[in-house]
C-alpha positions in Angstrom: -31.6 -34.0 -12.1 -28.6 -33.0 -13.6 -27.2 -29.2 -14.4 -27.1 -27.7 -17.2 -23.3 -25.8 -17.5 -23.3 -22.2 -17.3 -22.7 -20.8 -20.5 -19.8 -18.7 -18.9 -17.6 -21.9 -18.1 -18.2 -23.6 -21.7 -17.3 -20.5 -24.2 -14.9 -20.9 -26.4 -13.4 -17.6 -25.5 -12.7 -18.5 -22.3 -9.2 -17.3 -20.6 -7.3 -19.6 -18.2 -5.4 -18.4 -15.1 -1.7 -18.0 -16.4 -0.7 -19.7 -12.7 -1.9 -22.6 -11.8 -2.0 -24.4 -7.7 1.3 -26.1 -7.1 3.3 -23.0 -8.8 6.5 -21.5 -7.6 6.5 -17.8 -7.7 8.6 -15.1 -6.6 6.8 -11.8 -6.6 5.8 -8.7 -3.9 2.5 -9.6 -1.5 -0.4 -7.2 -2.2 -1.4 -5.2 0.8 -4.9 -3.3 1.0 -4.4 0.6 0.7 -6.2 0.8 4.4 -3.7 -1.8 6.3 -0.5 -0.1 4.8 0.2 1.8 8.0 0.7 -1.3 10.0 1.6 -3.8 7.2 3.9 -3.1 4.4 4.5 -5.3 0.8 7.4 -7.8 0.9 9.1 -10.0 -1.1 8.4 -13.5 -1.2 9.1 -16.4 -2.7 6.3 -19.4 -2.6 3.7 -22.4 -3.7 0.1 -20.6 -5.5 -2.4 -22.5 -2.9 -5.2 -20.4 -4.5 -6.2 -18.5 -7.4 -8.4 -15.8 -7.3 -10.9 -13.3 -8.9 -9.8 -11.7 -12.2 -10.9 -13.9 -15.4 -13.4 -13.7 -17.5 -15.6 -10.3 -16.6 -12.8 -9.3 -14.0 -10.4 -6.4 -14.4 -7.1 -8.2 -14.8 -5.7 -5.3 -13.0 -7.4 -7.1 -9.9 -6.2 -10.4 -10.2 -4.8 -12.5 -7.6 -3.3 -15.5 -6.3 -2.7 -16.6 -2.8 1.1 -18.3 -2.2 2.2 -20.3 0.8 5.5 -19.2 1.7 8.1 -21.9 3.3 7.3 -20.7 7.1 3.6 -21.7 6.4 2.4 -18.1 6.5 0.4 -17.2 3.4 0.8 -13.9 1.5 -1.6 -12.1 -1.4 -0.5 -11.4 -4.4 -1.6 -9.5 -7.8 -0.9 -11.9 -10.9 1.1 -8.7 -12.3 3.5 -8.3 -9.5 4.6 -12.2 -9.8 6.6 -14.5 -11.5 7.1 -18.0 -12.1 11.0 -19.2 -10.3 13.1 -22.2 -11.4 11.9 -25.2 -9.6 
């Protein structure tokens, strides 16, 4: 039996991710308020391997992406404290 969509994904008013997978960013990784005493925010420059909450319903204020860095570590980032580098 097939699904019916959600009327969530099929609006017309629906906002797309400004970053897509594959992206190369440069930016400052997003460190939770309760880890900042061992762990502090760094720069970073990387490929978007995921993105996260913050579309459609979600604060963009809370939006994030997930970026692979060059070392193969992986590093959170809010969509506001990134940008898109020169391939």
């Amino acid at each position: 039996m097939a699904r019916t969509p959600s009327p969530r994904r099929t609006a017309a008013h629906t906002r797309r991710a400004p970053y897509a997978v594959g992206d190369l960013v440069t930016g400052t990784s997003y460190v939770h308020p309760e880890d900042r005493g061992r762990e502090q925010p760094e720069e970073f420059t990387g490929r978007i391997v995921q993105v996260g909450s913050g579309w459609d319903g979600v604060d963009a204020e809370q939006a994030y992406v997930w970026v692979r860095l060059a070392t193969g570590r992986e590093r959170q980032a809010l969509i506001r404290d990134i940008r898109k580098s020169p391939t």
